[in-house]
N, C-alpha and C positions, 0 to 999 in steps of 0.2 A: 682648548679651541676645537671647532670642527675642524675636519679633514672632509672634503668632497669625495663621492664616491668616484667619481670621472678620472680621480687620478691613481686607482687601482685600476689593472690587465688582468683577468677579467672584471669586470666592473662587478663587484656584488651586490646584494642586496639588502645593505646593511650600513648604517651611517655609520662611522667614526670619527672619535675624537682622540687630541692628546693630550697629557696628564704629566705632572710635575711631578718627581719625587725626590725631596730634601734627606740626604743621609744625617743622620744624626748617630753622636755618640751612644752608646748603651748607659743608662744611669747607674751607677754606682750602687753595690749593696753588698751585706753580708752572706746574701745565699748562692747558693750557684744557680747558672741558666737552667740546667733542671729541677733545679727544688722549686724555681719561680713557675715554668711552664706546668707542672706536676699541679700546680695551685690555678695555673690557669686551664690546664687538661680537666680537674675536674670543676670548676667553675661551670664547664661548657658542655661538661657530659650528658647533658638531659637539655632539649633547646628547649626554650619559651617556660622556662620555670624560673622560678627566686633563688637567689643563691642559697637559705634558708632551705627549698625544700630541696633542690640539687647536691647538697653537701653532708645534709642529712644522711647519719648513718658515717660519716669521715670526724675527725678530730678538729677540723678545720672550723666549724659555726661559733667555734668558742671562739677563735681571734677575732672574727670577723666587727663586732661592737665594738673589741678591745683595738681596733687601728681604724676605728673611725670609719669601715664600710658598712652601710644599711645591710641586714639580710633580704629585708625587703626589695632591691634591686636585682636585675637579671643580668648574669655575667657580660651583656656587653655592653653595658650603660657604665661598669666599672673604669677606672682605668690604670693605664700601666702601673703607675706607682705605686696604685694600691694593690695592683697584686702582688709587687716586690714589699711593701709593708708587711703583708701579707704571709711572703713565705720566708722573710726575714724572722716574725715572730714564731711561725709555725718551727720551723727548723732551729732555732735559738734556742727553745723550750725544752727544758729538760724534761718533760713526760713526752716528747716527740718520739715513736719508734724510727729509728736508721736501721734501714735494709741492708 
């Protein structure tokens, strides 16, 4: 919904609104919250490119057909689950380096 500015002291110069946010569980996987974000830290490493040419050069292009994500997509048209498919297979895989 809007919020009027009239009922901010001092009145600013800037409309607002307010926004709903539903807590939700975290989905269930085998990898941990780092190996997930790791998958989405480099998804996102290079903005406005494919995940295809962003990942290039990482171990990662090989899962990405194998769990059903395009590489032809840009990491934010993905979503959650697929990045947890993601670095559920990446990490599960026994040619994965562990740091």
């Amino acid at each position: 919904g809007q919020v009027s500015r009239s009922v901010f002291w001092p009145v600013p110069n800037v409309d607002s609104g307010l926004v709903a946010l539903t807590r939700r569980e975290p989905p269930t996987t085998g990898a941990t919250r780092e190996e997930v974000f790791a998958c989405v830290d480099a998804a996102f490493a290079q903005r406005r490119k494919t995940l295809r040419n962003t990942l290039k050069g990482t171990r990662l292009p090989g899962f990405l057909e194998a769990q059903g994500i395009d590489p032809g997509q840009r990491a934010e048209a993905i979503a959650v689950d697929a990045y947890i498919r993601l670095a559920n297979a990446a990490w599960n895989s026994a040619d994965w380096p562990r740091d």
